[in-house]
Structure formats: structure tokens, C-alpha cells
C-alpha positions as CSV (number, residue, x, y, z in Angstrom):
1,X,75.3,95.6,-1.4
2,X,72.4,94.0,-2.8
3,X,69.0,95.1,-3.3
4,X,66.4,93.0,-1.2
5,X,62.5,93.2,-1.9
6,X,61.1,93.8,1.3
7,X,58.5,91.1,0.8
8,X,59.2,87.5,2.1
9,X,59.3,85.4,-0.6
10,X,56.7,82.2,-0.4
11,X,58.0,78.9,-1.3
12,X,56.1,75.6,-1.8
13,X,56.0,72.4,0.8
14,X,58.2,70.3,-1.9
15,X,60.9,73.4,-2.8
16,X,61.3,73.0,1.3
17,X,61.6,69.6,1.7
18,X,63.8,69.3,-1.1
19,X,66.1,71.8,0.2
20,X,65.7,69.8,3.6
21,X,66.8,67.0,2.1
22,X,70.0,68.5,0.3
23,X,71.2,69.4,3.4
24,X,70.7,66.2,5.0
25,X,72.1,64.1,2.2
26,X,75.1,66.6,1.3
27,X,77.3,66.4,4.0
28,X,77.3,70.7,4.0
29,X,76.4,73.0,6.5
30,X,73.2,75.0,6.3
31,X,74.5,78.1,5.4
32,X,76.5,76.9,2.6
33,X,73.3,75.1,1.1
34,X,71.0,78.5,1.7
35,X,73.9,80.1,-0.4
36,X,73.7,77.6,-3.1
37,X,70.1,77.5,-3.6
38,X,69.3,81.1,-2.8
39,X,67.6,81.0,0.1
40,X,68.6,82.3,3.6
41,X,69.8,80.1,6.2
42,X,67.5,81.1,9.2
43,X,65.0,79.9,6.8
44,X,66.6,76.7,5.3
45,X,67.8,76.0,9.4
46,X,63.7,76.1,10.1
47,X,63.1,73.8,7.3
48,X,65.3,71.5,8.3
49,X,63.8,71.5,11.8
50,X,60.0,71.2,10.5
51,X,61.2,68.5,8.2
52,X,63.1,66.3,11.4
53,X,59.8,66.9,13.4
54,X,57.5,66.0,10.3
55,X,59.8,62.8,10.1
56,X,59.4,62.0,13.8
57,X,62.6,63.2,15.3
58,X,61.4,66.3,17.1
59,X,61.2,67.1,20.6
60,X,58.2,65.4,22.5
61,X,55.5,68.3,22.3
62,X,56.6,69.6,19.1
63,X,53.6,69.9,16.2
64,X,54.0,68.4,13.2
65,X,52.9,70.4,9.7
66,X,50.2,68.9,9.4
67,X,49.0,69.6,13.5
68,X,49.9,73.4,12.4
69,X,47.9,73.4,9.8
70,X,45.2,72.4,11.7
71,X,45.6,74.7,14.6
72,X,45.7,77.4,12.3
73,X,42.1,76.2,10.9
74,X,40.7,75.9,14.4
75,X,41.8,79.1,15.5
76,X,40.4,80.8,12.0
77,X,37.4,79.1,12.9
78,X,37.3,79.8,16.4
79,X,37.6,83.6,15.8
80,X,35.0,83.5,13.3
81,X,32.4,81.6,15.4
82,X,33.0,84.3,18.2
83,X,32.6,87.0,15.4
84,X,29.1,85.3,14.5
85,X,28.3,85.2,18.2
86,X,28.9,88.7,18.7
87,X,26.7,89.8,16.1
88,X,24.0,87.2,17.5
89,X,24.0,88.8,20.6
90,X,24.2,92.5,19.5
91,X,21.2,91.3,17.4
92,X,19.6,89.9,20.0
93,X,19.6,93.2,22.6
94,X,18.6,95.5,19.5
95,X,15.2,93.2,19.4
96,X,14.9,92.9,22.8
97,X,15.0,96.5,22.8
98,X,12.6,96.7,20.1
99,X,10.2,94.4,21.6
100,X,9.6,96.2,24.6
101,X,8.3,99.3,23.3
């Protein structure tokens, strides 16, 4: 048996597209093109999946990477105007307080 980092390993847009398009264009399963290029196939099979929705065979409904991308930045910005807001407010009954004595 093998030893595996417990750390998930981060690989770029291209490496998955690429490996997207192997199995596409190969004629081999998923698994056997995970084994090949070292990756594992629950991984590859999502790539492959992200890559037919990017290309505009997905399921009606179905974001795109780019729609991810940006409903990741909305809801990073989202959380961080409510963080500001909070503070606002906090501020806002400290002075209040303040004010009235």
C-alpha cells in the first residue's frame, strides 16, 4: 500500500481540461486515464463533467466555471459586507450609548 499525503493536491484549469480532453478523444474509460496521468478518477470524472457543462452540454440549470467563479465572489463579498455592517451597527449603539450621557 501506498503512502498518500493527506492534502488534496491543486491542479491548474489547463492540466484539467487537458486531461478532459484525453478522455474525450481516447476512446478509454475514465478510470484508465486517472491511472495513466496520476490523478483519481472521481476527480478526472468531475472534470469531465465541468468541461461538458463549460462546453454547453450540461443539464439546463447547471453553472458553468466561470458562473462559479462568480458566485463564489458574490458570496465572499456578500459575507464581507454583512461583516462591515455588523461592526457599523455595534458602532453605532456604542455612540448612541455614549451620546446620551
Amino acid at each position: 500500500m501506498g503512502s498518500k499525503s493527506n492534502r488534496s493536491r491543486r491542479y491548474t484549469e489547463e492540466f484539467k481540461r487537458d486531461a478532459a480532453a484525453l478522455v474525450r478523444s481516447s476512446g478509454k474509460t475514465v478510470t484508465e486515464v486517472a491511472r495513466e496521468i496520476g490523478v483519481s478518477a472521481e476527480g478526472l470524472r468531475n472534470w469531465v463533467k465541468q468541461d461538458a457543462i463549460d462546453r454547453g452540454q450540461g443539464a439546463p440549470g447547471e453553472l458553468t466555471s466561470t458562473e462559479r467563479e462568480e458566485l463564489r465572489r458574490l458570496r465572499r463579498q456578500n459575507r464581507e459586507q454583512a461583516e462591515t455592517i455588523e461592526v457599523l451597527r455595534k458602532a453605532a449603539v456604542f455612540f448612541a450609548k455614549e451620546s446620551d450621557r
